[in-house]
N, C-alpha and C positions, 0 to 999 in steps of 0.2 A: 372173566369168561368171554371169549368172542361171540359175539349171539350172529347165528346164521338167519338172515330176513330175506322173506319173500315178497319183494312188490311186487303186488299185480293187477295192472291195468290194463284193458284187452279194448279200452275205445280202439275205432278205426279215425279218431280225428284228434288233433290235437291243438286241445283247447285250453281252459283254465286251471280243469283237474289233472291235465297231462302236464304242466307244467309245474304244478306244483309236486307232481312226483319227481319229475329229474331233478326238482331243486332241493326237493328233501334229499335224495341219493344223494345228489352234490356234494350237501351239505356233512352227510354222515359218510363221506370216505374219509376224514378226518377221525372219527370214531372206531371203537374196538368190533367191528361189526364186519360182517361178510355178505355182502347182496347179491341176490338173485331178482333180477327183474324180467317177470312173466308175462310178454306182452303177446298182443295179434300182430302176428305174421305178416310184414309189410307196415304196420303202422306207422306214423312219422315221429311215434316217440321212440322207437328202437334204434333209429338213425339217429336221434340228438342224443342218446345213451350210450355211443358207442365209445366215447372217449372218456367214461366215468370208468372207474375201478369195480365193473360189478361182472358178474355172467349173465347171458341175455338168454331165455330160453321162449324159442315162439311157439305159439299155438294157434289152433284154428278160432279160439274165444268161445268155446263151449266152457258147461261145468265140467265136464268129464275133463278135457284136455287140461283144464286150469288145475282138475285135481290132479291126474299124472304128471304134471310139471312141478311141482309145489312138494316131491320128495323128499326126505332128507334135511328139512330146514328146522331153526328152532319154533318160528314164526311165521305169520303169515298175514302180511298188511291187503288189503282189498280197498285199492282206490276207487273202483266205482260200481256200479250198481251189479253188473253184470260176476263182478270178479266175486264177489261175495258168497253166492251160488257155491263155486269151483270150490271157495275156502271152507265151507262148511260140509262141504264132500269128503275132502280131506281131512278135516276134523273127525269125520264120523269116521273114516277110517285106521286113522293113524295115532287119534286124539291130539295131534299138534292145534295150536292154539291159533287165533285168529282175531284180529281187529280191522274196525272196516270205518273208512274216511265218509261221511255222508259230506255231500258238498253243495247241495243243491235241495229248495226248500216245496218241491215237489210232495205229494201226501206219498206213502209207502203204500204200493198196493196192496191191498188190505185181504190175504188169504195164510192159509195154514200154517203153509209151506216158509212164508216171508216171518211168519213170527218166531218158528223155529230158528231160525236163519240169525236172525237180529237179536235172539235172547240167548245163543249159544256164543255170541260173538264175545269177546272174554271184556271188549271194550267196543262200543260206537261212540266215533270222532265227530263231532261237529264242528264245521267252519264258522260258527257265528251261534249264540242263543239259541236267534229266532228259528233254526236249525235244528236244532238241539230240542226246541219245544214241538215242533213238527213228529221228529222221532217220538218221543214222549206222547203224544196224543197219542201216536200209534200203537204203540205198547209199553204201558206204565213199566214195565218187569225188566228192559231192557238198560241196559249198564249203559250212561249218556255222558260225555262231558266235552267240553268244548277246546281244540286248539284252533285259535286263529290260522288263515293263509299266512304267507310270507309273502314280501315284496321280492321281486326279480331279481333286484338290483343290475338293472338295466344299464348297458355302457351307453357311453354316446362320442360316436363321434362326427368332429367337429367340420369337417369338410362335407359330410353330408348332410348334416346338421343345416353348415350355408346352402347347400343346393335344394333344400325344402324351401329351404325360406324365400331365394332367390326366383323359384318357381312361382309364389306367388307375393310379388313385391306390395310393400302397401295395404297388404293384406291385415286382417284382424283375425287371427286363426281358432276356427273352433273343431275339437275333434273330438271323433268317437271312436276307441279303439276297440274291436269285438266281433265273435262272429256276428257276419248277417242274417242273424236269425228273428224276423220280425218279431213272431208272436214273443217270443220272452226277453227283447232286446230294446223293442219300440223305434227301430228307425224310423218307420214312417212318421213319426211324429217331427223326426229333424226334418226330413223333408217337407213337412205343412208349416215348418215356421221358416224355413228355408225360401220357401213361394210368398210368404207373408211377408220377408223381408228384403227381399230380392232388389225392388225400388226403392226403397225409405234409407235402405240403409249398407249400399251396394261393397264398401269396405268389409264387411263381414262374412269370411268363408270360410263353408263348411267342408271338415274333410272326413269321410267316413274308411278308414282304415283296419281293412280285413277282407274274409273272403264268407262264401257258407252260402246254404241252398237259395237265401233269398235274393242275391245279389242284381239275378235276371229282374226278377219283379223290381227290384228297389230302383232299379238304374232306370226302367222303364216309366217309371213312377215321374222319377227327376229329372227327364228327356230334356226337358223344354232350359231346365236352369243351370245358370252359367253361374251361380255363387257355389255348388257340391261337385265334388269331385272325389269319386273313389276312388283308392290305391290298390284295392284289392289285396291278396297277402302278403305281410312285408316282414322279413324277417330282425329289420332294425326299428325294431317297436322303441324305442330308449332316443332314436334321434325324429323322431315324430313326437314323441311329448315333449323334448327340448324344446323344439320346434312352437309347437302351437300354445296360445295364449289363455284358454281356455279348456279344460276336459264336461265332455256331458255323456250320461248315463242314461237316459230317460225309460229305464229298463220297465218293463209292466213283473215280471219276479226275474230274483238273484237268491241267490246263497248269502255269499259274501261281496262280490263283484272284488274282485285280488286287485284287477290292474289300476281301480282307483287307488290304492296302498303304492302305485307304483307313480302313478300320475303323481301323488304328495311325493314321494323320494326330488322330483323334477318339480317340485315348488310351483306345481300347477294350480291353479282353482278349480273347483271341482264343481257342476251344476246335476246331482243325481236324483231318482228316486226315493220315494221312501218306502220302500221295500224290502224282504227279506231283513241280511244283515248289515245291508248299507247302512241305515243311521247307527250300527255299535263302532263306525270308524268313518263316520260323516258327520260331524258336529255341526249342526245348523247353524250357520251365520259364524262359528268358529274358523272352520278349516272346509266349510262349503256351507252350499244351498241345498235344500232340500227341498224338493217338490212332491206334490202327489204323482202316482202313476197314471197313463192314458189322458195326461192334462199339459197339450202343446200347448194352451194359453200360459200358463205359468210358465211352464221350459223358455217362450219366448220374454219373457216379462223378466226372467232370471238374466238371460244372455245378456238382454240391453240395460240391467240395472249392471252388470259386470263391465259392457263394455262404454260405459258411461264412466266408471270409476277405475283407471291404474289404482290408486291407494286400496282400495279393497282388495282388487285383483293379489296387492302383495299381500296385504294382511293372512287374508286365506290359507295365500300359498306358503307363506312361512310359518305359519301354525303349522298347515300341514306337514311340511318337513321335519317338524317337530315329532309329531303325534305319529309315525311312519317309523320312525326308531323304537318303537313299541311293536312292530310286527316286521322285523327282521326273519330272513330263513333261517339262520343262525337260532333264534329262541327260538322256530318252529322244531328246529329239527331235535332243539336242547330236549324238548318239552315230551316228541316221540320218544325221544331215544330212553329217558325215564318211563317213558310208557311200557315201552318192549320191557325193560328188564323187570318192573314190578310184573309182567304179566307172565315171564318165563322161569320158571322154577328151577331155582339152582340146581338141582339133580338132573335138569334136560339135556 
């Protein structure tokens, strides 16, 4: 039976849950399945969706609009917070069935409305446990289980590849790829060990690669120093982790944090948080470091026991190459796509 699905992700930004939607899609035009992806009108995940094998239908990102779009399908996946709403509209009206990606390890606001929503949902996905246990605080009753992100499987190429590197010759590259989002991301903290090491250890530079509301603040912050340097939004994420010697996370909460899965594909080291579900795919002293959150002493103590040591540097990173073949899109999508069919009733 082809099973008809409805993505629907209504962010107006495209971030980590937006990427892991196109790569599920991606992933499942290979499968017996017919896609609909229901997004917000102008998003920048409609334009990277245009070349997958699905129908795109926009909305303005109400519930209402997400229920009038969402006709006719077997299913109905709700990648983020907002879409979840729209799908349980349509539930009530159509009884089409619905499962919803939580990605992010935020408490579920805690009213009526949200527990209906979450215990009619035929499945809530979590990206990580720690995720998974969040939901569960919130409502013992709600159906939980966990499929990991998938890595990008990021190209790289190799001409730009040399013009990062050439850019900064001699360099010791450390990078952070992600929105600039302070409060849940922790840049400023690169920037205080950034200042701390500015003289002692002038080989050492930092690149903060991405874009997002903090960016004004952040740059403003790092005025004075000449080891950071923003890129701002780049669309060849895969030749900037080639590139750099070093990945760091210093996030204060994640979910999952995906693009460290991507940083291990590139045989990077990894210096993160322990947060959220970082440590279910950050092996301490395995395949990284793990640090507490809001603790730039340690991030910095990390950096220079890293950049003291090649041999560790590789150790890390080829664990992690290892340990990253365990969270291919390929078994993400495997894992969905048994999802969908246990959930939709051979008679639908």
């Amino acid at each position: 039976m082809t099973l008809r699905i409805a993505h629907v992700n209504v962010s107006k930004d495209y971030r980590g849950g937006e990427r892991q939607t196109e790569l599920l899609a991606r992933e499942l035009e290979k499968a017996d399945v017919q896609q609909i992806l229901v997004a917000r009108r102008g998003a920048p995940l409609v334009e990277r969706c245009q070349k997958i094998d699905l129908e795109i239908r926009t909305v303005s990102g109400n519930p209402l609009t997400v229920a009038m779009a969402t006709k006719g399908v077997d299913l109905i996946h709700a990648h983020d917070g907002r879409s979840v709403y729209g799908a349980y509209l349509r539930s009530l009206i159509s009884g089409i069935p619905y499962v919803a990606t939580r990605r992010i390890n935020n408490p579920i606001r805690n009213h009526h409305l949200a527990h209906r929503v979450y215990q009619r949902a035929a499945s809530v996905v979590a990206v990580a446990s720690k995720v998974a246990e969040t939901v569960k605080n919130f409502d013992s009753e709600v159906n939980v289980q966990v499929i990991y992100s998938g890595s990008s499987g990021l190209s790289v190429n190799r001409k730009k590849l040399g013009l990062i590197k050439n850019s900064f010759p001699g360099k010791f590259l450390v990078g952070n790829i992600g929105a600039l989002e302070n409060q849940q991301k922790g840049q400023e903290y690169i920037i205080e060990v950034a200042l701390d090491l500015q003289h002692s250890h002038p080989d050492i530079q930092f690149l903060l690669i991405g874009g997002g509301k903090d960016e004004k603040m952040l740059k403003k912050a790092a005025v004075t120093l000449k080891n950071i340097y923003f890129t701002g939004f780049v669309e060849n994420v895969g030749d900037y982790l080639a590139a750099i010697d070093l990945f760091i996370l210093p996030s204060n909460k994640e979910g999952i944090g995906g693009i460290l899965i991507d940083a291990m594909e590139q045989k990077v080291p990894i210096i993160a948080s322990r947060v959220g579900g970082i440590p279910e795919i950050v092996n301490d002293e395995k395949n990284g470091i793990l640090i507490d959150p809001r603790s730039p002493d340690q991030l910095k103590a990390a950096i220079l026991r890293l950049h003291a040591s090649e041999q560790q540097r590789r150790t890390l990173g080829d664990q992690g190459y290892e340990l990253a073949k365990n969270f291919t899109a390929n078994i993400m999508a495997q894992k969905y796509l048994s999802l969908y069919r246990n959930t939709v009733k051979p008679s639908s």
